[in-house]
N, C-alpha and C positions, 0 to 999 in steps of 0.2 A: 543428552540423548536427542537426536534428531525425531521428528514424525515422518513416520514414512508410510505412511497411510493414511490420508488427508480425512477422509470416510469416518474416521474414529473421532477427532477433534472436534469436531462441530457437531456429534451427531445428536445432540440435543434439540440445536439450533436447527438442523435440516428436518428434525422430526417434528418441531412448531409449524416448518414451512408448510410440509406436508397434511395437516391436517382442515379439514373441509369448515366452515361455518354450520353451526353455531358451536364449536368446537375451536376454531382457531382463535388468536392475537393478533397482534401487532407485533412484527420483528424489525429491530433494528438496528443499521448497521453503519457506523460513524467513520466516516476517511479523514483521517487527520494526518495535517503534512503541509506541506510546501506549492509552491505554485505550479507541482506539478496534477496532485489531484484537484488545485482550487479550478486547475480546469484553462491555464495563461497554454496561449499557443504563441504566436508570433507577436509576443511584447508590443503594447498593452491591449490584444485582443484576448478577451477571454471567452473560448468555445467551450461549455461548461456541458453540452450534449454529446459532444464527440471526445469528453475526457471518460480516464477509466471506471471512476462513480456514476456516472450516469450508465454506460455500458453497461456494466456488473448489475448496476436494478435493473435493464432491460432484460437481458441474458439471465438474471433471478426468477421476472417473471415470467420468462419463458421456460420456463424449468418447475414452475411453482405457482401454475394459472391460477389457486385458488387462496393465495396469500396472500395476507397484508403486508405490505414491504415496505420500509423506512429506510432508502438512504441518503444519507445527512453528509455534508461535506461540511468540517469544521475548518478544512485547508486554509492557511494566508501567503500568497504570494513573498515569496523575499525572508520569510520566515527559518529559523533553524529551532532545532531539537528543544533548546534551552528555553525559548520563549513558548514554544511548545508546550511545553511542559510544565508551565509557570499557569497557563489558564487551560491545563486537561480538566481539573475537579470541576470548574466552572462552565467550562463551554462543551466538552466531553462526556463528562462525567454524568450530568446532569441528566443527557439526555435518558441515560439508562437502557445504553447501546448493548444490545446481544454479543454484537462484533466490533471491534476497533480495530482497522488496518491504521500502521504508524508508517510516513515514507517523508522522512529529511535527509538520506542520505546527500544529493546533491546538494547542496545548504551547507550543512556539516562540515563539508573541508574549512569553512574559516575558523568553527570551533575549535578545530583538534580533536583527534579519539578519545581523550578520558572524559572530558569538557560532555560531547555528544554521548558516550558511554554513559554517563547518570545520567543525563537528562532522560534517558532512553529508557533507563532500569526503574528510574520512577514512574513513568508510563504505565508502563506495562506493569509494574508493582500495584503502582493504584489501581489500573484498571483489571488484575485479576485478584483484589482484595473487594470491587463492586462485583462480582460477578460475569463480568465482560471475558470473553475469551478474545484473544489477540494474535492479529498479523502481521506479519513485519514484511517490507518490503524493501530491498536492495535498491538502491539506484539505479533509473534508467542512463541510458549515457547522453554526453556532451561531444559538442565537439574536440575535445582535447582526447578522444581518442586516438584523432588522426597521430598524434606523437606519441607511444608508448613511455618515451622516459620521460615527460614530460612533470614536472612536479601535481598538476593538478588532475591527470591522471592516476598517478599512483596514489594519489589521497583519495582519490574516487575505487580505488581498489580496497583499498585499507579499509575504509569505513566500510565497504559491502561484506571485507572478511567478517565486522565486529556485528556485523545487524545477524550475519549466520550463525554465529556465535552466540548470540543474546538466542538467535530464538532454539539455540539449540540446551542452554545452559538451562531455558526457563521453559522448556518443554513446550513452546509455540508455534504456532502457524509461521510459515514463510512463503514468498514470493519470491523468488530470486528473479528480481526485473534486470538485473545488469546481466546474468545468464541466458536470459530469453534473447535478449539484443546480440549478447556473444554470440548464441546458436543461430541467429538468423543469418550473422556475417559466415556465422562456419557453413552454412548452409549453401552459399555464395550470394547471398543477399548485402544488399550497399547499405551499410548503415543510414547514409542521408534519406535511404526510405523511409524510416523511424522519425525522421525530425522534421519539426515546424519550424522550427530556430534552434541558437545555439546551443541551448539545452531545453529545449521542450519537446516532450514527442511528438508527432502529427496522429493521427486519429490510427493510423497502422500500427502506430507504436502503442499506444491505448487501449487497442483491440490485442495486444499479446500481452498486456498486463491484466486487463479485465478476465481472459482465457486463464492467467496463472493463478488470480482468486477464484475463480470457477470449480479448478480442482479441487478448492475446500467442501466448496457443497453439495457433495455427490452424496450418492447412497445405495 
């Protein structure tokens, strides 16, 4: 079953945000992934203020001036699902995140889909056996859009069906970031607006991912 009322999944977590001192916590919210939330723009620079984590705690506390806000970027450049997944308990876990957005889709074509399929299930296994409720997010795109039959394209397709699919089987948050890039092109927007490099977004493309975890935290 899909969520199709983002308002409902977090409303926990949005009703911590919302409350005043000396009544409030600390919330936290852990981005685990690949080098796209570590924050890599144009290889080996890393703008780590104009990536989607850093946005999403801005755009948080402006939504939520009287919050304690925690977000944590667990991200490593170059990283896929599998190694991911091997130091969640450890570097994740620990933290004893409210929220875990998961985003290795771009990564994950060297896996393969079953390969990234567990690594993914235990994720999100684990982290909603701590308590953490969880986000999944699709892949932003690469340049191998430009060729639609291109093999590394249609791997980039595949794995966004399986992270839809995961978050729809485990009843989770989603971000469809490969969707937001679609509709921008559908929109008559140039994809290379999006990018800082061949597969990094540029801060436009960061700001349409930070806006699609935003719809989690409404109320």
């Amino acid at each position: 079953m899909t969520i199709s009322e983002p308002v409902h999944y977090l409303r926990n977590t949005v009703g911590e945000l919302m409350k005043h001192w000396p009544d409030n916590r600390s919330v936290t919210v852990a981005c685990h992934g690949h080098s796209v939330p570590a924050g890599y723009f144009a290889t080996p620079v890393v703008d780590a203020f104009n990536a989607y984590p850093h946005l999403l705690h801005r755009k948080l506390k402006e939504r939520f001036p009287f919050a304690v806000i925690n977000v944590t970027v667990t991200a490593i450049g170059g990283e896929h699902a599998v190694s991911g997944a091997e130091r969640f308990a450890r570097e994740v876990l620990s933290l004893r995140p409210d929220v875990v957005t998961i985003d290795y889709g771009l990564n994950d074509r060297g896996l393969g889909l079953k390969a990234a399929g567990t690594a993914w299930q235990s994720m999100i296994e684990q982290a909603l056996a701590a308590g953490s409720k969880v986000i999944l997010l699709t892949p932003t795109w690469d340049t191998s859009y430009r060729d639609p039959s291109s093999e590394a394209w249609r791997e980039l397709c595949a794995h966004r069906e399986q992270i839809r699919q995961l978050a729809s089987q485990y009843e989770i948050g989603l971000v469809d970031s490969f969707g937001l890039f679609e509709a921008y092109r559908a929109n008559g927007g140039d994809p290379t607006d999006l990018l800082s490099w061949s597969n990094h977004p540029n801060r436009t493309g960061h700001e349409l991912v930070a806006d699609g975890l935003m719809r989690w935290f409404t109320y």
